[in-house]
C-alpha positions in Angstrom: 21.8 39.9 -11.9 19.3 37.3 -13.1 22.4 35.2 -14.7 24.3 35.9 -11.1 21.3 34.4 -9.1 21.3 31.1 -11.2 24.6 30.0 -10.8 24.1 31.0 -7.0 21.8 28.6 -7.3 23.2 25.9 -9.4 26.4 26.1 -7.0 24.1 25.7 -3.9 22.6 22.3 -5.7 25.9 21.0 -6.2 26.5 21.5 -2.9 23.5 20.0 -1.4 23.9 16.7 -3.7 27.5 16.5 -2.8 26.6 16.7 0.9 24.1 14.2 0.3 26.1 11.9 -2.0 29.3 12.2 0.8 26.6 10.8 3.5 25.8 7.9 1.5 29.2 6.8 1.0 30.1 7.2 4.5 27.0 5.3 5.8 28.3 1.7 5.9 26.2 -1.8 5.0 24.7 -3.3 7.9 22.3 -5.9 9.1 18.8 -4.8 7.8 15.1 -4.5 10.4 14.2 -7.8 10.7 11.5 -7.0 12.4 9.8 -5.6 9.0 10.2 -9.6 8.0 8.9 -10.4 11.5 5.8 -8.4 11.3 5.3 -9.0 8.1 5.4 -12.8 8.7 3.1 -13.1 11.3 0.4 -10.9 9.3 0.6 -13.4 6.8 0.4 -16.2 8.8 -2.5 -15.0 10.8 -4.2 -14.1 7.3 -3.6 -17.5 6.7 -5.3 -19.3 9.8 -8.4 -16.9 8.8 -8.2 -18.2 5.2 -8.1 -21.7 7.0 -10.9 -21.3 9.4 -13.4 -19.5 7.0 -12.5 -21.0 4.0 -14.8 -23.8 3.8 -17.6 -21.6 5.0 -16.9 -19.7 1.9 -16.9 -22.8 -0.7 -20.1 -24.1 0.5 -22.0 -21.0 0.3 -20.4 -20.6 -3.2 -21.4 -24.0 -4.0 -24.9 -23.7 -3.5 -25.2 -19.8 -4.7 -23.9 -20.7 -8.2 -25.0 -24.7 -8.5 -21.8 -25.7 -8.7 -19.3 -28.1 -6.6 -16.3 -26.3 -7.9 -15.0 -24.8 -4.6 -13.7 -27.4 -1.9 -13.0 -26.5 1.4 -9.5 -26.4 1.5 -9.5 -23.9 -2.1 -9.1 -20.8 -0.7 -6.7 -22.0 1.8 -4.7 -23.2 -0.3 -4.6 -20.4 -2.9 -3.8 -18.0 -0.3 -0.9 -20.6 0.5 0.1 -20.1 -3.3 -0.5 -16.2 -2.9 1.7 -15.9 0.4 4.4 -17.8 -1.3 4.3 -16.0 -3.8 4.6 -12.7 -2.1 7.5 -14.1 0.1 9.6 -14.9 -2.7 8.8 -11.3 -4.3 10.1 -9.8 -0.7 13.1 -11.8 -0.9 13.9 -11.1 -4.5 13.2 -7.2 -4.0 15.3 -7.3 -1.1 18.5 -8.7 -2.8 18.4 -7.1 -6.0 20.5 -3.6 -5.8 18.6 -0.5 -5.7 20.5 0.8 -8.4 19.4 -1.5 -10.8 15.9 -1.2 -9.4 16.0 2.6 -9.8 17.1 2.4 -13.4 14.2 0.7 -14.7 11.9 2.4 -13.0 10.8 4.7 -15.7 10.1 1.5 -17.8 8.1 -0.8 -15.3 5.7 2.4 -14.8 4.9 2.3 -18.9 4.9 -1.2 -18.7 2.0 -0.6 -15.9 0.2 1.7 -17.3 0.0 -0.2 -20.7 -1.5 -2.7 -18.9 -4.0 -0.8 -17.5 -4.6 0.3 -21.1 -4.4 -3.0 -22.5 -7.1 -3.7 -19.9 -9.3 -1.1 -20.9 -9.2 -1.9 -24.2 -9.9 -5.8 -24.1 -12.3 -5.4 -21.1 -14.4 -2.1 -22.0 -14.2 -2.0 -25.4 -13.9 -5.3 -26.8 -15.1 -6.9 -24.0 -12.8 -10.3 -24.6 -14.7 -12.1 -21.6 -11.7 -15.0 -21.5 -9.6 -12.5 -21.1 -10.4 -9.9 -18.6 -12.9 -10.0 -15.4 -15.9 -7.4 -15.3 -18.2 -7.5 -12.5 -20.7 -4.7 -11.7 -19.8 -2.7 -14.7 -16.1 -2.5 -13.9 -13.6 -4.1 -15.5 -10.1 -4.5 -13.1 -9.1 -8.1 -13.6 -7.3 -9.7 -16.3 -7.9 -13.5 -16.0 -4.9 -16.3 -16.6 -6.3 -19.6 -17.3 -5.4 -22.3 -14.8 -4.2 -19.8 -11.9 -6.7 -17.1 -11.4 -6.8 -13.4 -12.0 -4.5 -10.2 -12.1 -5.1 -6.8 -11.0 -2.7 -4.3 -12.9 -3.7 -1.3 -10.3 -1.9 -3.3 -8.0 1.2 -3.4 -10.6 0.6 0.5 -11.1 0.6 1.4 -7.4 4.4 -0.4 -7.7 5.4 1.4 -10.6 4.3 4.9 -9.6 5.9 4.0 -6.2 9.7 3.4 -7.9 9.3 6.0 -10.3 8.2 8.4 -8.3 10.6 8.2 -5.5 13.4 8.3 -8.0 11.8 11.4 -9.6 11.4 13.2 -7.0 14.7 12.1 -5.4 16.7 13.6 -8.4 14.1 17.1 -8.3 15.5 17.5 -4.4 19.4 16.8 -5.0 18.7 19.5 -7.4 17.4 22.3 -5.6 13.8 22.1 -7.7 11.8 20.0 -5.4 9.3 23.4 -5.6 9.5 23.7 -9.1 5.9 24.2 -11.2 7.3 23.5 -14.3 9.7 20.7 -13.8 8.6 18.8 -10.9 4.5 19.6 -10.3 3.5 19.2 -13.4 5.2 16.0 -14.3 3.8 14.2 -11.5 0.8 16.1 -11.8 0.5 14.4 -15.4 0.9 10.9 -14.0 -1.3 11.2 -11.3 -4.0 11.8 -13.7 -3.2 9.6 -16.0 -3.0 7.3 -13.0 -6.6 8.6 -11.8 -8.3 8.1 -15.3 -7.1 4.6 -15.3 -8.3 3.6 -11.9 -11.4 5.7 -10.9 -12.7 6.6 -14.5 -12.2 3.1 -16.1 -12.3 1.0 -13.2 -14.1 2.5 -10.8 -12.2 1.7 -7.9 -12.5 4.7 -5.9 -10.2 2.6 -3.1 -6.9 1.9 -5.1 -7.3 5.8 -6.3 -7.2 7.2 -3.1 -4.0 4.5 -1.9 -2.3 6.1 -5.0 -3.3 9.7 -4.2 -1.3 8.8 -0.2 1.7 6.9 -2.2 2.5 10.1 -4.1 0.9 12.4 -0.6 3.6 10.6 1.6 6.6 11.0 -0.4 5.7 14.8 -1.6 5.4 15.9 2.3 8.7 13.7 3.0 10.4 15.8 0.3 10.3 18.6 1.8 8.4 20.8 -0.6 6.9 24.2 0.6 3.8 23.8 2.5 1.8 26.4 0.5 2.2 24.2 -2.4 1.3 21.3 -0.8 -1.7 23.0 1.0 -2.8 23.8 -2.9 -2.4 20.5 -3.8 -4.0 18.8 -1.2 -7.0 21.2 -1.5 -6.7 20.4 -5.5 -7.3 16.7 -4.8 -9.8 17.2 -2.4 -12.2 19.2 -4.7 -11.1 16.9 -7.4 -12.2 13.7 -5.3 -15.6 15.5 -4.0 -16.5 15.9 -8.1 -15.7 12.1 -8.7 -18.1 11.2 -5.8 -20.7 13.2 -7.0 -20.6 12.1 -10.8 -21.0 8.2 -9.6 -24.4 7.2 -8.5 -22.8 4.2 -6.6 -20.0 5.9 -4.7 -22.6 8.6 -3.6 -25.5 5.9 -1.8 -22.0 4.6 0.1 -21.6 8.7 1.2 -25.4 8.5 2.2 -24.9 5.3 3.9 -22.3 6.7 6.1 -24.1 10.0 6.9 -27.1 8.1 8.1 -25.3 6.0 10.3 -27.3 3.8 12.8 -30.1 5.0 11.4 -29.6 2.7 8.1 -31.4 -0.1 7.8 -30.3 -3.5 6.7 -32.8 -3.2 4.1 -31.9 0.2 2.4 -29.6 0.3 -0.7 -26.1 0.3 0.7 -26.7 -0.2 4.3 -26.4 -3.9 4.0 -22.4 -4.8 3.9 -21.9 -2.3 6.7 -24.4 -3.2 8.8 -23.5 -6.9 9.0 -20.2 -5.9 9.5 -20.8 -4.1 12.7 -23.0 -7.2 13.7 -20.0 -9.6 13.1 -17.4 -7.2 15.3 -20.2 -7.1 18.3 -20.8 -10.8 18.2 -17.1 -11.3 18.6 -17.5 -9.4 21.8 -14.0 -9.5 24.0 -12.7 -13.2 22.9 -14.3 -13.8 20.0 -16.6 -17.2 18.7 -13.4 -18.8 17.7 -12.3 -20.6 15.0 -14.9 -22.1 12.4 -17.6 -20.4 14.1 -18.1 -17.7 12.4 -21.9 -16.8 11.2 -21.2 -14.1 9.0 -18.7 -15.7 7.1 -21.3 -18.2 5.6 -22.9 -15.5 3.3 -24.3 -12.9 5.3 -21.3 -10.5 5.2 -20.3 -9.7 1.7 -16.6 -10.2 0.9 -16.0 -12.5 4.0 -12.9 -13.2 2.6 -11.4 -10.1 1.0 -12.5 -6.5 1.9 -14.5 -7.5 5.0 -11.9 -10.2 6.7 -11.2 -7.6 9.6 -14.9 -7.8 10.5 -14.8 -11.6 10.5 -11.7 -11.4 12.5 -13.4 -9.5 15.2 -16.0 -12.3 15.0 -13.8 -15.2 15.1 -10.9 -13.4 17.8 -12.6 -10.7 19.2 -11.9 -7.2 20.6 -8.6 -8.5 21.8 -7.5 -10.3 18.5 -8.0 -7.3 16.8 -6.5 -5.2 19.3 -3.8 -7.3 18.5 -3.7 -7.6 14.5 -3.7 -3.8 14.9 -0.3 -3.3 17.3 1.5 -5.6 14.8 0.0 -3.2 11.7 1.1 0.0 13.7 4.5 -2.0 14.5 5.3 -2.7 10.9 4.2 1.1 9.9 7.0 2.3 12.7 9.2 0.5 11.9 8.8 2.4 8.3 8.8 5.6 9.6 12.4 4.6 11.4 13.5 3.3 8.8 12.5 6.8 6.5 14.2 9.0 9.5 17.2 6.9 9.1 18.2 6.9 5.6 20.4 10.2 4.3 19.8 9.2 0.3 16.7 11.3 -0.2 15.4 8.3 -3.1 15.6 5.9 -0.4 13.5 8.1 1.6 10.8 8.9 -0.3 10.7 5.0 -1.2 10.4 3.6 2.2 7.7 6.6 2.9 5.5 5.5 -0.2 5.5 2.2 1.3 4.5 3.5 4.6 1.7 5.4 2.6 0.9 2.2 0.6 0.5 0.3 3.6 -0.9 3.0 6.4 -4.0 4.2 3.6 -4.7 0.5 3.0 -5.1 -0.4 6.7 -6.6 2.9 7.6 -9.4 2.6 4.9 -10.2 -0.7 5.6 -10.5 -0.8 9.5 -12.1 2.5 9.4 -14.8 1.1 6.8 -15.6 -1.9 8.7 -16.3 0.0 11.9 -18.3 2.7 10.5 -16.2 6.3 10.7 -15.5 5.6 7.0 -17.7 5.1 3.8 -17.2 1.9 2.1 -14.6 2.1 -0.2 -13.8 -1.5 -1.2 -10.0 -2.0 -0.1 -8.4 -4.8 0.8 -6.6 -5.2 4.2 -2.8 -5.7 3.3 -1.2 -9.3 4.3 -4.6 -10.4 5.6 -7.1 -10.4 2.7 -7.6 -12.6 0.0 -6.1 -11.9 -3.1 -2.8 -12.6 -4.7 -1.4 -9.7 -6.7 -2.1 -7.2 -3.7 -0.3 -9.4 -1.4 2.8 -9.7 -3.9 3.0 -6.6 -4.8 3.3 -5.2 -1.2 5.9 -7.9 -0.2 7.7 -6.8 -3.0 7.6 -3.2 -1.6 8.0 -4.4 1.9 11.3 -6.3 0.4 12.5 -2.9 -0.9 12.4 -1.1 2.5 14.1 -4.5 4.3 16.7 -4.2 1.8 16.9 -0.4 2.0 17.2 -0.6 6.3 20.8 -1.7 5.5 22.1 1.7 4.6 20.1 3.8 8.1 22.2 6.7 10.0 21.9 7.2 13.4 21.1 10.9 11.7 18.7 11.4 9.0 19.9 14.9 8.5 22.4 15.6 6.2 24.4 18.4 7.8 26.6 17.2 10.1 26.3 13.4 8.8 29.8 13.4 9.9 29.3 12.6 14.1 26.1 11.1 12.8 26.3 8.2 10.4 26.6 4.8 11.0 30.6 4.9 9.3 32.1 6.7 12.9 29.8 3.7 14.9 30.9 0.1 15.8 29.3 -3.3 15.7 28.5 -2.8 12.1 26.2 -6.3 12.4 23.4 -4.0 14.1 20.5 -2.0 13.1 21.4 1.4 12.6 18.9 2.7 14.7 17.7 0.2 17.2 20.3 1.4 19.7 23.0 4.2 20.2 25.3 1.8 22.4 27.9 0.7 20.5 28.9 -3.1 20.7 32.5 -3.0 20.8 34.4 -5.6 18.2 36.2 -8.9 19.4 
């Protein structure tokens, strides 16, 4: 009986994957969302103009801080110039190299991350090779290259945990095991910890843990595992994040500072960065200071430039500017989820979903931090702060879901693909999902 219900059950896999792998032949290549570039493009450009306005602000408080006339006004400008080009050209490149071959290496570019993050540990913590790798505060999460600036390989991790585990979990589905313990929970449950000790243990970057946790969060929901299994994981990694509050001194005064609210001083340990940041969105008021009049950004807010630049946005635009910056973030995120609804390949879903988890926890985290119904967590705001290897690293991810917008249905389902995908459509130059008229062919 037991030997009769596993081929039962090997037959219905095969059957599932050869439904799935029928749809993905008969979904024809099309034009991809350019509105992902589009959105994309005019984050970055608007990150830009901040970088431009604040910029020399920045330098000069620098300058006199450290002694130094080191920083001119146009440095950070231009870096983020370097950094946005940099990212662009990682967007186009992800975006034109086959997912196939992406997908095959993807085992290897997660070793090659997490080696890294060892290699990191190991110089930084242990050694503590100062030309090497950045520390600041007790934390080590930079390695430094001479003559251009600094690397974060969390940012490199987030990347490799996204491609591998998409593929992983991809395979797990077509298989009928998606809600297997042995062979699909505990595997991923192994790299997420390994994952966690890396970034919250070593490097104390509570932020970049918690953006993993929703990569891997997104695409398990989007698999369609059992939701008692995912209610037990989720209550797992609550628990789990509670303890790794309480065991840091630092991250528990930011828990403090948020329960107390208005009621924090400027003056009291932690209430600082917040405070000023909530001065800096009210001074912006409805329009905003404008550009290159920002107070804040000469030195009273910390992190003008990186985790606090949607504060100094409100300042500089105001309520409507970042009314504004947020439409084209929860544009870009839609445009995600359509694209995830669209696709039949169950990889190419879970992809495109970890980079809508990527990009929605980042943003989320941020904003929310800045305007007080959030502890502090120290995240950068994607496309917008300063920073080069977070802003590559989601272009390149961005890149992958432009490129994977080629191959949407007009049905994400896979029964009855056949009336549904995009193979029985005409006017094969359009978005699969932008319209169901059909442009008839000249």
């Amino acid at each position: 009986m037991q030997q009769g219900w596993r081929s039962t059950r090997t037959a219905a896999s095969r059957r599932v994957k050869g439904v799935a792998q029928s749809a993905v032949a008969s979904v024809r290549r099309h034009r991809p969302d350019y509105q992902i570039a589009l959105y994309m493009g005019l984050l970055m450009l608007i990150g830009l103009v901040v970088m431009y306005a604040i910029g020399p602000q920045r330098a000069n408080f620098l300058n006199t801080s450290e002694g130094t006339d080191f920083y001119t006004s146009t440095y950070f400008f231009i870096k983020q110039t370097v950094s946005l080009s940099l990212a662009i050209a990682f967007f186009v490149f992800m975006s034109m190299v086959p997912y196939k071959i992406i997908d095959k290496y993807a085992a290897k570019v997660l070793i090659v991350a997490f080696a890294a993050c060892a290699l990191l540990v190991f110089m930084g913590n242990i050694l503590n090779v100062e030309w090497l790798t950045l520390c600041t505060k007790g934390a080590c999460r930079w390695f430094v290259v001479p003559g251009l600036g600094t690397i974060q390989p969390a940012e490199f991790l987030k990347f490799g945990i996204l491609l591998f585990t998409a593929g992983f979990l991809g395979v797990r589905s077509q298989q009928g095991l998606i809600n297997d313990v042995q062979k699909t929970l505990i595997p991923i449950g192994i790299v997420t910890a390994l994952a966690m000790f890396f970034v919250i243990l070593m490097q104390k970057d509570m932020g970049t843990g918690i953006a993993l946790v929703s990569i891997l969060a997104t695409m398990l929901v989007v698999s369609g595992m059992r939701w008692r299994l995912l209610s037990t994981i989720f209550v797992g990694l609550i628990v789990a994040g509670l303890l790794l509050i309480v065991v840091a001194p630092h991250r528990m005064d930011r828990v403090t500072t948020f329960f107390n609210g208005d009621n924090t001083s400027v003056d009291e340990k932690g209430g600082y960065h917040i405070t000023h940041a909530k001065i800096a969105i009210g001074t912006g008021g409805v329009l905003g200071v404008g550009i290159g009049n920002s107070v804040q950004a000469s030195g009273y807010l910390p992190e003008s430039i990186n985790d606090s630049v949607f504060a100094i946005m409100g300042e500089t635009f105001g309520f409507l500017g970042l009314v504004g910056v947020l439409a084209l973030f929860t544009a870009l995120l839609l445009r995600l989820l359509k694209v995830t609804d669209h696709l039949v390949d169950m990889k190419l879903k879970l992809l495109v979903a970890g980079v809508f988890g990527w990009l929605g926890s980042h943003t989320i985290l941020n904003v929310a931090a800045m305007i007080g119904v959030f502890p502090l967590t120290g995240i950068t705001l994607p496309l917008l702060s300063f920073g080069g290897t977070s802003m590559i690293f989601i272009g390149g991810a961005l890149g992958l879901a432009f490129q994977l917008s080629r191959y949407t249905a007009f049905g994400g389902k896979l029964e009855g693909h056949d009336k549904e995908n995009s193979s029985s459509r005409r006017g094969v130059g359009r978005s699969r999902y932008s319209s169901r008229r059909s442009t008839p062919r000249t």
